[in-house]
LUMPAMAR-50832 format. One record per residue (C-alpha): residue number from 1; x, y, z. Coordinates in Angstrom, 3 decimals. Example, Ala and Ser with C-alpha at 12.3 -4.5 7.8 and 13.67 -1.06 7.14 Angstrom:
2
<1,<12.300,-4.500,7.800>>
<2,<13.670,-1.060,7.140>>
% end
This chain:
470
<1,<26.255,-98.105,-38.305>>
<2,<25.388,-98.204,-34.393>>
<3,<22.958,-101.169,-33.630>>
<4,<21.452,-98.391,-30.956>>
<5,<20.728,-95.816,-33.938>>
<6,<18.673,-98.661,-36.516>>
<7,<16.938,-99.736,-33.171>>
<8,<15.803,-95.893,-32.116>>
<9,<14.815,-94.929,-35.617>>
<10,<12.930,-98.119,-35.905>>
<11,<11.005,-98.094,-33.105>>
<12,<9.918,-94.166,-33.699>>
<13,<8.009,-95.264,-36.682>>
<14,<4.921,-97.419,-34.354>>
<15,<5.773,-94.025,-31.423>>
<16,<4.854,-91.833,-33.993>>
<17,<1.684,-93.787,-35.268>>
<18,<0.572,-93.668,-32.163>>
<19,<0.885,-90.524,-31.159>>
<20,<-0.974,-89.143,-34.145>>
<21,<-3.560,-91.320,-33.476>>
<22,<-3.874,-90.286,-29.540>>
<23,<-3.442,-86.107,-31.079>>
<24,<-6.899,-86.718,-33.476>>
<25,<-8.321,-88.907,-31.019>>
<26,<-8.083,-86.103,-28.092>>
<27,<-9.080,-83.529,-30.332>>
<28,<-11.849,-85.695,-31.147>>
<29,<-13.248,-86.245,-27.757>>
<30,<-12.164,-82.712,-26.587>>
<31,<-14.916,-81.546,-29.301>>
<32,<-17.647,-83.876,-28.892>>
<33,<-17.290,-85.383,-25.414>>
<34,<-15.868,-82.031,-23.473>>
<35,<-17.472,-80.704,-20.564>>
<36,<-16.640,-77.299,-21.831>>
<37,<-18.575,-76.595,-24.943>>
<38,<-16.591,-74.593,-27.432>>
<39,<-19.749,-74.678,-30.544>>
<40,<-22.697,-76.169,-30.378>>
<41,<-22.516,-79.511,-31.912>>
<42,<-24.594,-79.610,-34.856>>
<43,<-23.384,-82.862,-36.647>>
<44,<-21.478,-85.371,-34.752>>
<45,<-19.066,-87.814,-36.671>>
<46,<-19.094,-91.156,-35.514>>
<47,<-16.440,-92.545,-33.658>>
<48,<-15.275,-95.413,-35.608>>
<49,<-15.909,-93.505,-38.853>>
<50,<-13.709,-90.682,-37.616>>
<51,<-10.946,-93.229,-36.296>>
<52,<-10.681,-95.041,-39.234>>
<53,<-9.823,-91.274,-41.172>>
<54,<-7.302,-90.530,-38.496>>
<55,<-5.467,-93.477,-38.888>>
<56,<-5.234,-93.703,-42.810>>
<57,<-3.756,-90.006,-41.809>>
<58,<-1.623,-91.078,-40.203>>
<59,<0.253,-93.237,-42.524>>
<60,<0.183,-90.349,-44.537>>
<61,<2.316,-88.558,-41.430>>
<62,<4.816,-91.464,-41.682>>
<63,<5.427,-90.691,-45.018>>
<64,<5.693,-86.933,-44.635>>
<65,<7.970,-87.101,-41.442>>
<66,<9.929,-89.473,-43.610>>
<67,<10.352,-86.889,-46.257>>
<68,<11.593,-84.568,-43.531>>
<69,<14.141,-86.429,-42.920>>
<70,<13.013,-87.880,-39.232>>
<71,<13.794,-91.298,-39.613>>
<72,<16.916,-90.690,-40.805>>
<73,<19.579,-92.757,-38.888>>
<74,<22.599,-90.925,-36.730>>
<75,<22.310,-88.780,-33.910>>
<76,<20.545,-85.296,-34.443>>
<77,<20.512,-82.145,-31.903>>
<78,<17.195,-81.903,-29.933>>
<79,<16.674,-78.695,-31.424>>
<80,<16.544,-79.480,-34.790>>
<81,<14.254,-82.746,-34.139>>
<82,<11.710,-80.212,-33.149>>
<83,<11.805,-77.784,-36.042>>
<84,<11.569,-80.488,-38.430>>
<85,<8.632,-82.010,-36.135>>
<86,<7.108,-78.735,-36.529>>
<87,<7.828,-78.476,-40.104>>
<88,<6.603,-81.597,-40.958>>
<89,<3.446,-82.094,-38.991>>
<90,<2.318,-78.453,-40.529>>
<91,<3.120,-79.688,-44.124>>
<92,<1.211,-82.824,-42.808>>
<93,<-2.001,-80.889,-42.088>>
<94,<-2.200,-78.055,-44.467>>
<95,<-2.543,-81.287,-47.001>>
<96,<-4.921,-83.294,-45.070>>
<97,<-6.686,-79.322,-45.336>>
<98,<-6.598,-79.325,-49.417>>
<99,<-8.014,-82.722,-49.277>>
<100,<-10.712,-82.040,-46.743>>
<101,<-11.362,-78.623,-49.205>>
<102,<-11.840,-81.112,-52.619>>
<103,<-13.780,-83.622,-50.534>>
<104,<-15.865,-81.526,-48.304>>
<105,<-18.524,-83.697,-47.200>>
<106,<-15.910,-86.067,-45.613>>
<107,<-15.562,-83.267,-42.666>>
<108,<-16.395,-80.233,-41.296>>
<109,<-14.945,-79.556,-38.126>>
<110,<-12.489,-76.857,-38.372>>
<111,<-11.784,-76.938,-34.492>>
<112,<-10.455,-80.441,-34.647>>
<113,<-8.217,-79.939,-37.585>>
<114,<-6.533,-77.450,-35.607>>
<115,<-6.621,-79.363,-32.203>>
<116,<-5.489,-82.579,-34.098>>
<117,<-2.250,-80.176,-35.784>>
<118,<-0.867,-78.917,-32.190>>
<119,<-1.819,-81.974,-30.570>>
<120,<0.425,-84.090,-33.480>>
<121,<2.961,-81.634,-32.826>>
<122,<3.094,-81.803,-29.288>>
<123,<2.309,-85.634,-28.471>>
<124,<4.834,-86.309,-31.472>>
<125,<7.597,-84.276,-29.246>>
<126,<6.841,-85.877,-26.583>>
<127,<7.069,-89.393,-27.305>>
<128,<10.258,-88.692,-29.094>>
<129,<11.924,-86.790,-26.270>>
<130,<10.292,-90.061,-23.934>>
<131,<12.447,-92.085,-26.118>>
<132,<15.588,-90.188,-26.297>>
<133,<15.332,-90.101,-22.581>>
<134,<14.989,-93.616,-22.290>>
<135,<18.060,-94.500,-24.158>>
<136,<20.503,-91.110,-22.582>>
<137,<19.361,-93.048,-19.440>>
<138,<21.029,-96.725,-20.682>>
<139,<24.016,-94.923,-22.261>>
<140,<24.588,-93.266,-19.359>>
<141,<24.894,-96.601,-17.458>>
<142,<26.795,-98.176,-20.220>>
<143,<24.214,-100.121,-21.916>>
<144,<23.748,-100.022,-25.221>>
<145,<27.037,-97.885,-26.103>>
<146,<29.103,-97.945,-29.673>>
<147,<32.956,-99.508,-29.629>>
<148,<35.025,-97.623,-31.181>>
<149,<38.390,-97.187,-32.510>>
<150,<40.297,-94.131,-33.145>>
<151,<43.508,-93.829,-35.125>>
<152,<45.486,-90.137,-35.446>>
<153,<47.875,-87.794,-32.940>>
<154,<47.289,-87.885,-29.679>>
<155,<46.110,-84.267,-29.093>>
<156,<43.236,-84.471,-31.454>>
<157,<42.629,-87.953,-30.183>>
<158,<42.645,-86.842,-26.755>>
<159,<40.173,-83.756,-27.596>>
<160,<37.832,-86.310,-29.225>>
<161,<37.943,-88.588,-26.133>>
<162,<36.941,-85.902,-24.041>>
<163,<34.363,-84.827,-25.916>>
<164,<32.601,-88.157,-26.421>>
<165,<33.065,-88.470,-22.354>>
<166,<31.252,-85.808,-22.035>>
<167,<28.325,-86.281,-24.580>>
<168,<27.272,-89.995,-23.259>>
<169,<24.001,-89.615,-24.705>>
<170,<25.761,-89.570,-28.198>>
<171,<26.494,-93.546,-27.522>>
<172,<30.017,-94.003,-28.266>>
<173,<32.287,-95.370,-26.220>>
<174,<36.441,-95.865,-27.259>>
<175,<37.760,-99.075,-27.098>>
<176,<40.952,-98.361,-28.363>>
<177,<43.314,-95.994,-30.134>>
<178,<46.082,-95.716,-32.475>>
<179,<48.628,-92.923,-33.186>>
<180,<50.154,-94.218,-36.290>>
<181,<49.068,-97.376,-37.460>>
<182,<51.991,-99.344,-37.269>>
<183,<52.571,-102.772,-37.744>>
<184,<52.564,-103.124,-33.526>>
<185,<49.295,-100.845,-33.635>>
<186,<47.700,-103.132,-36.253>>
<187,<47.959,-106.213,-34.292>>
<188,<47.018,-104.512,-31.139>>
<189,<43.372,-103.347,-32.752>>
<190,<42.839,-106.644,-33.828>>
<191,<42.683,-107.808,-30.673>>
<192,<41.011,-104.901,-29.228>>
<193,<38.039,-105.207,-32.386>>
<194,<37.777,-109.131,-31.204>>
<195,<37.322,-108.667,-27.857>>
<196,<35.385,-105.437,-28.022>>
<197,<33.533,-106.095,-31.114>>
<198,<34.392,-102.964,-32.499>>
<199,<32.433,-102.562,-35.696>>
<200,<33.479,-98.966,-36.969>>
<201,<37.192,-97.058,-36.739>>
<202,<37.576,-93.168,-36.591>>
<203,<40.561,-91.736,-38.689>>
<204,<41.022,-88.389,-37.045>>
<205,<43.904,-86.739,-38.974>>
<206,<42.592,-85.306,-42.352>>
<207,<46.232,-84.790,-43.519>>
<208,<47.192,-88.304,-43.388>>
<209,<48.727,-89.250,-47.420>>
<210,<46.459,-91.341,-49.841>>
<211,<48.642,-94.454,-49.279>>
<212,<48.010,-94.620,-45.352>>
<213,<44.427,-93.986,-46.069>>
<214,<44.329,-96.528,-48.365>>
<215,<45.864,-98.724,-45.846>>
<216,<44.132,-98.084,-43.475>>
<217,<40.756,-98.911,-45.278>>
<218,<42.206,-102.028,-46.563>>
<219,<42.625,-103.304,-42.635>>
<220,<39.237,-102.352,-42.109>>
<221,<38.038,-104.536,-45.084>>
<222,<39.759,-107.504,-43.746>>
<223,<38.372,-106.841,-40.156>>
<224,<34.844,-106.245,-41.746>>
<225,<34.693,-102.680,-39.928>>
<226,<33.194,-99.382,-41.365>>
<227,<35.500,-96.389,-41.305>>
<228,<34.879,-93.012,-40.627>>
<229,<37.171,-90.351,-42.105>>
<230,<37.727,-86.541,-40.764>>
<231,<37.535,-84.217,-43.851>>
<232,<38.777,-80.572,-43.403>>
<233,<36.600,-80.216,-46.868>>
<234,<34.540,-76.275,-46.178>>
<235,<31.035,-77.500,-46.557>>
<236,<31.846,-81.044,-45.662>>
<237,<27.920,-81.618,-44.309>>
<238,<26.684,-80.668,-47.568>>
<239,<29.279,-83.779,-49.384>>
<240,<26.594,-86.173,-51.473>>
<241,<28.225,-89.000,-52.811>>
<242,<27.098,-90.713,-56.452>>
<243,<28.123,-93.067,-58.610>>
<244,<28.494,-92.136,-62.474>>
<245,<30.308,-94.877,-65.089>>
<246,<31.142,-96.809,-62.327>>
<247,<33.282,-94.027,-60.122>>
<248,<31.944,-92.562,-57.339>>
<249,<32.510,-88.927,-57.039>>
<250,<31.512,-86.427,-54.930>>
<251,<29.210,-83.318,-55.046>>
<252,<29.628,-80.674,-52.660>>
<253,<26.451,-78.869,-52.634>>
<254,<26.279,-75.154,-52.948>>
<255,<23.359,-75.250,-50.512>>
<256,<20.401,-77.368,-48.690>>
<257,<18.670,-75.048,-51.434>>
<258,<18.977,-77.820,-54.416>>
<259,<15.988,-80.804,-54.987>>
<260,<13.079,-80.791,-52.645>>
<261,<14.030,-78.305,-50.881>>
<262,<13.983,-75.817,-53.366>>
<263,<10.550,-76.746,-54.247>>
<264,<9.431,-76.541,-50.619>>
<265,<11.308,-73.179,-50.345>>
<266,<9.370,-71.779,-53.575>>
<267,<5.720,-73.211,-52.213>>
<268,<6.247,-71.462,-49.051>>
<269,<6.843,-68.246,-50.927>>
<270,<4.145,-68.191,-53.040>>
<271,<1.443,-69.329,-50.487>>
<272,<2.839,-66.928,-47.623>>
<273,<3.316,-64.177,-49.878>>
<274,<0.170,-64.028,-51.961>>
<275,<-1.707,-64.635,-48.372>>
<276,<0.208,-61.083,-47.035>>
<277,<-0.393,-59.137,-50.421>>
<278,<-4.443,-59.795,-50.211>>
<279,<-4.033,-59.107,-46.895>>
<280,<-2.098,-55.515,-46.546>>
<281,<-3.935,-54.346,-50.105>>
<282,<-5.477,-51.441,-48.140>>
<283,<-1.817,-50.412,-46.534>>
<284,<-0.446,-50.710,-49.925>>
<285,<-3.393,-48.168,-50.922>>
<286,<-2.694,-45.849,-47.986>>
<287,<1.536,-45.758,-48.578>>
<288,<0.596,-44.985,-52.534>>
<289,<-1.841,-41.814,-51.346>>
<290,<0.814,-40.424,-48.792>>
<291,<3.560,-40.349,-51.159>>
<292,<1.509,-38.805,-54.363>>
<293,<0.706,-36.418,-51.581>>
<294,<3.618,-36.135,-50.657>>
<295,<6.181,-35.215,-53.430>>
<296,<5.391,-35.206,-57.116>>
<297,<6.509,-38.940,-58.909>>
<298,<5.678,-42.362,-59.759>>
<299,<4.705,-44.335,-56.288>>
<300,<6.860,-47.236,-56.982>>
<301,<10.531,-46.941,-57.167>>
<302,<12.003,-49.476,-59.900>>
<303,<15.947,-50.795,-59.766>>
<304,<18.575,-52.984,-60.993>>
<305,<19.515,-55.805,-58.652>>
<306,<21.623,-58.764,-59.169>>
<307,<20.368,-62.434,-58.520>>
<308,<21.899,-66.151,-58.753>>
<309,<20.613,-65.771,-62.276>>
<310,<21.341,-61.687,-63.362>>
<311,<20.004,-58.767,-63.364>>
<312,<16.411,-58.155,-62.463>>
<313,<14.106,-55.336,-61.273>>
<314,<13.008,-55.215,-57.996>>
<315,<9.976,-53.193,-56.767>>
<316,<9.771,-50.678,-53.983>>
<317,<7.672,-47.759,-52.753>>
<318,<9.823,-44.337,-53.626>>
<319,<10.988,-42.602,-50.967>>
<320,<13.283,-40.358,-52.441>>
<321,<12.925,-37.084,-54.625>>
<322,<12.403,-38.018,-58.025>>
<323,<15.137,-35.955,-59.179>>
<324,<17.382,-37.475,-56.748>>
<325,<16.901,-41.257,-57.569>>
<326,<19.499,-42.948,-59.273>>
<327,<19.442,-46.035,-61.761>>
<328,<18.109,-46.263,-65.387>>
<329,<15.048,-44.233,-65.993>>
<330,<15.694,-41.818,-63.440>>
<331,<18.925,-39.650,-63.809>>
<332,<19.350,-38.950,-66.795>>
<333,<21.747,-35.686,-66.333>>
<334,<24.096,-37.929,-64.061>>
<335,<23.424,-35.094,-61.612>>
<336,<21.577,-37.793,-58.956>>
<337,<24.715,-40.161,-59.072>>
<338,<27.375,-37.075,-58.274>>
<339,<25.131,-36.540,-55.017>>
<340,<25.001,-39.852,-54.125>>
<341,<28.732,-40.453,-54.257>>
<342,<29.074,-37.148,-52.622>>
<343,<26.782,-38.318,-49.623>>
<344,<28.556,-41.739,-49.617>>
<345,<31.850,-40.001,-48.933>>
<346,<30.943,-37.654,-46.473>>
<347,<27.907,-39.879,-44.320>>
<348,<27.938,-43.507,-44.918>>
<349,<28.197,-45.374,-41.977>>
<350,<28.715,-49.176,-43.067>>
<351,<32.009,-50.405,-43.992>>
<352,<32.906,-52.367,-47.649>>
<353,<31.060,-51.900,-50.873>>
<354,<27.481,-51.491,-49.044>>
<355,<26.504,-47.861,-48.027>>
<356,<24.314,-46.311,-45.717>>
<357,<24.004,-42.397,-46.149>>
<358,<23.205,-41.020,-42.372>>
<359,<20.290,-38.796,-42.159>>
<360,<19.873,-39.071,-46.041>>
<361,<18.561,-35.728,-46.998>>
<362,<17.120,-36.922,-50.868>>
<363,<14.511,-38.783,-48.576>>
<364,<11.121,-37.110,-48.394>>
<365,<8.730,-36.674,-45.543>>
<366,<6.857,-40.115,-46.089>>
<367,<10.097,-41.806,-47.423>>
<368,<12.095,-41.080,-44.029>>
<369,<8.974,-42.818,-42.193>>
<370,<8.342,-45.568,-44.937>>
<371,<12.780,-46.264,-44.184>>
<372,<12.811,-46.578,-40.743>>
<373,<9.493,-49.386,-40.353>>
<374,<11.036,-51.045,-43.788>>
<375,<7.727,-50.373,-45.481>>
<376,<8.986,-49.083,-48.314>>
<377,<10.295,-53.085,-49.346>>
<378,<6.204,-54.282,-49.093>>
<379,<6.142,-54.185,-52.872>>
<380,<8.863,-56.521,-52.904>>
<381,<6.471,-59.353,-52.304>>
<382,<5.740,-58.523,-56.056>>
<383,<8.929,-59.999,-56.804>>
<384,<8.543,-63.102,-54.798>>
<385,<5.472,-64.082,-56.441>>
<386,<7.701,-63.638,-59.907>>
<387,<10.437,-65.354,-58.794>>
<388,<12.750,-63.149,-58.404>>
<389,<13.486,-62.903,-54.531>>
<390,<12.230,-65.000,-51.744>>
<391,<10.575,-63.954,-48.442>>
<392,<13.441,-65.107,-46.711>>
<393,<17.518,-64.639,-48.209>>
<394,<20.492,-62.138,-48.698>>
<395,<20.026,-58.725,-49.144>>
<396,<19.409,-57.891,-52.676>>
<397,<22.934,-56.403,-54.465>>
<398,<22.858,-53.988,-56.253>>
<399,<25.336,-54.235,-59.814>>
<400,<27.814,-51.802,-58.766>>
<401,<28.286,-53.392,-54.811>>
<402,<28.874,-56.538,-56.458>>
<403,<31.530,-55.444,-58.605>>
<404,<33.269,-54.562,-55.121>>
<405,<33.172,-58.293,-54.311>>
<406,<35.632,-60.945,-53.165>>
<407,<35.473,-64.386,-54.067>>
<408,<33.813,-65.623,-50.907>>
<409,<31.289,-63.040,-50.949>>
<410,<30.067,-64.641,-54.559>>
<411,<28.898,-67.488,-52.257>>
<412,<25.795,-65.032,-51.553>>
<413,<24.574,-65.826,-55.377>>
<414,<23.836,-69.454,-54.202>>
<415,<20.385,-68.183,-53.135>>
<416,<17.646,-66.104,-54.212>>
<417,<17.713,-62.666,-52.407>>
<418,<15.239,-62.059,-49.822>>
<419,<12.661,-59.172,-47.903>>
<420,<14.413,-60.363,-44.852>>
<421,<16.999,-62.503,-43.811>>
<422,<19.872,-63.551,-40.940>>
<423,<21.507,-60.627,-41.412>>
<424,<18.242,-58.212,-41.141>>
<425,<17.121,-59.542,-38.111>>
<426,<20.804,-58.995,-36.704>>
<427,<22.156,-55.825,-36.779>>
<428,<20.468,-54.973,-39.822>>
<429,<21.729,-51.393,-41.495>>
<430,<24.304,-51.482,-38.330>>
<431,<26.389,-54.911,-39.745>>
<432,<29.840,-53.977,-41.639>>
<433,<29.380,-55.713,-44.782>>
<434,<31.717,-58.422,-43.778>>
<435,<29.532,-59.547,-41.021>>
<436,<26.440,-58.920,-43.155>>
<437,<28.067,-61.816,-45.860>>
<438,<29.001,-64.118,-43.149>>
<439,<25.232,-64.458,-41.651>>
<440,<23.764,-64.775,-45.261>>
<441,<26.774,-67.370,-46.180>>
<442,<25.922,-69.109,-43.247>>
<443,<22.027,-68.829,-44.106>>
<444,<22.492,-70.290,-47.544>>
<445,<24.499,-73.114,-46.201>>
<446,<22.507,-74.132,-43.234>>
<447,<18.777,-73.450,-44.639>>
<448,<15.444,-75.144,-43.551>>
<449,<11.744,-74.230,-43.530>>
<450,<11.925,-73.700,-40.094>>
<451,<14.723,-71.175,-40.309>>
<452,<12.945,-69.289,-42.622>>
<453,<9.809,-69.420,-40.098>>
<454,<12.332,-68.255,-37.242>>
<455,<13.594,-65.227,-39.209>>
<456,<10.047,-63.952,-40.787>>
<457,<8.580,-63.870,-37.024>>
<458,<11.709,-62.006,-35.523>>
<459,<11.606,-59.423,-38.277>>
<460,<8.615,-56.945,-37.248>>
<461,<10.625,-57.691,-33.603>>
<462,<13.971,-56.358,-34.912>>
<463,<12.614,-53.502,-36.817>>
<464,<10.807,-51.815,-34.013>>
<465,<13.955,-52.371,-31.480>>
<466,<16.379,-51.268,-34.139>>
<467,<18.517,-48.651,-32.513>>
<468,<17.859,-45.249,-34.327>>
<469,<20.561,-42.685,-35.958>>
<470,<20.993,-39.437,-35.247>>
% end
């Protein structure tokens, strides 16, 4: 472990304190001691009454932005420190908002609570980027940088030196290196680890046998040196090592999508969703009186989709014919599946076992409108609230796609399916399948709360700039 890493993360505990302290303490004063008056002040919370609050919040932060996973030691991209800042600030504040709702007379302003929430965010950013500025600023003059030892070929060791030369704000810096760990090269890192006081070696060749590895480890343990090992494993960031009977083994996880997150994931839903249904209930009553108007059938549109646990029924508004809709309770002459395979033959335009008929003429008046502005998949936030889907995932599949499958598109079952996704807001109906799995693969494997925030605001974006078909 660098020295410079348990140094940054512990001093952003106190810069974080602080800064949540100076957020409610400006929202404070930008309420009741403003020369621009937003409300008329009708009850005015004392100062040290109010500061005491703010800073018993934030200790609660701490622990929140701990959860999050922002204390955790090792160098992280700026622009994932500032999703999960976001992220966890937000979680921070919409539970300092269900305590403030069980212990109402405690407070009342609803202005500061949402001052105090973008000032967190933004005062929390920018101490953090103060500090990462700070230390980019020693590394770049040397101070403060990570020995470090590297052992494997000398192409791959000469790609890695260039790479840490050019990322000096990652705060390594090689002190030696060591193509095959011979007997010379052994003695000649022992000196270089006593003079340099080289604390952790990098073993760059993943296809080196078990016996060098193990020899390798075994010279670190006698130098008292951490080692670092390059895995070609696929999904080596999501590797969790345990220990069970004394052996250590090692999970690879299908997904972020397992423990907490999975919890946070399904809380999202369930708030966000319920929120939008309440909300759209008079769109939902509009869409059900066009399409009775329109064409004689049931408003809703049942089918058979397949999830990580089976089959299910998902929930749309019909905009087909009735006598043209396939899947069990419709056709029941097998008359709506020869058309279908008929129009897949002669108009689909996507590639692999996904279809899209062209200018699908089963669609009706309303259900070629409620298609092209997705509104026909609003019911699906039935199915969220169940369980079934998420807001945010793969494309629902349905039974007889999936039976077209490979192996590696099976890795799309590792989540629930989704309204929208990384795929939707890409290319949507316009991706071959193939390029459709890999953003969802890469969706599953790469998840956060933020993501799912990213893709649920670009969606009205990318249907309304969608390019049409003709």
């Amino acid at each position: 472990m660098k020295r410079s890493d348990l140094i940054f993360a512990l001093l952003l505990v106190p810069l974080d304190f602080l800064m949540i302290i100076a957020a409610g303490c400006v929202a404070y004063f930008l309420r009741f001691q403003s020369l621009v008056s937003f409300r008329p002040v009708i009850y005015e919370i004392p100062f040290q009454h109010y500061l005491f609050w703010v800073t018993l919040v934030a200790f609660f932060f701490l622990v929140v932005f701990a959860f999050s996973g922002l204390y955790a030691i090792g160098y992280r991209k700026i622009s994932n420190e500032l999703q999960r800042v976001f992220t966890a600030c937000s979680a921070g504040v919409m539970l300092v908002i269900v305590f403030i709702f069980f212990i109402q007379e405690l407070f009342t302003s609803r202005f500061i609570v949402l001052a105090a929430w973008l000032f967190s965010i933004a005062f929390v950013v920018i101490g953090r980027l103060a500090l990462r500025g700070v230390r980019a600023a020693l590394f770049y003059r040397g101070i403060g940088l990570h020995p470090i030892i590297l052992i494997g070929p000398n192409q791959r060791a000469m790609s890695f030196i260039d790479t840490i030369a050019a990322h000096p704000s990652w705060g390594y810096r090689i002190a030696g290196r060591a193509e095959t760990f011979s007997d010379d090269d052994q003695k000649n890192l022992v000196r270089i680890i006593a003079e340099e006081g080289v604390s952790e070696l990098f073993v760059l060749d993943p296809s080196y046998s078990r016996e060098r590895l193990e020899a390798i480890v075994d010279f670190a343990v006698v130098q008292h040196i951490s080692v670092r090992y390059a895995a070609d494993l696929i999904g080596a960031k999501r590797l969790v090592i345990s220990m069970l009977a004394g052996i250590p083994l090692v999970l690879i996880k299908r997904t972020r999508l397992e423990g907490w997150g999975r919890i946070f994931k399904r809380l999202f839903d369930i708030m966000l969703s319920g929120t939008l249904l309440v909300l759209i209930l008079p769109l939902f009553a509009a869409i059900a009186i066009a399409i009775k108007l329109d064409s004689p059938g049931p408003v809703l549109y049942r089918n058979i989709r397949v999830g990580p646990r089976g089959l299910f029924t998902t929930y749309k508004f019909r905009r087909m014919k009735i006598e043209l809709c396939t899947g069990p309770g419709y056709d029941q002459t097998g008359e709506a599946e020869r058309v279908q395979e008929r129009l897949i033959q002669e108009r689909s335009v996507r590639k692999g076992p996904l279809f899209k008929v062209l200018g699908d003429p089963r669609s009706t008046r309303v259900g070629h409108m409620l298609e092209k502005t997705s509104l026909d998949e609003l019911p699906q936030l039935f199915n969220v609230l169940l369980g079934n889907m998420s807001l945010v995932g793969p494309r629902p599949h349905m039974p007889n796609e999936v039976a077209g499958y490979t192996k590696d598109h099976h890795k799309l079952f590792s989540v629930k399916p989704g309204i929208t996704g990384l795929a939707q807001i890409s290319g949507r109906s316009d991706l071959d399948f193939d390029d459709e799995a890999r953003l969802d693969i890469f969706y599953a494997e790469n998840w956060s709360l933020a993501l799912d925030m990213i893709i649920i605001l670009k969606t009205p974006l990318a249907i309304l700039t969608r390019k049409s078909r003709v």
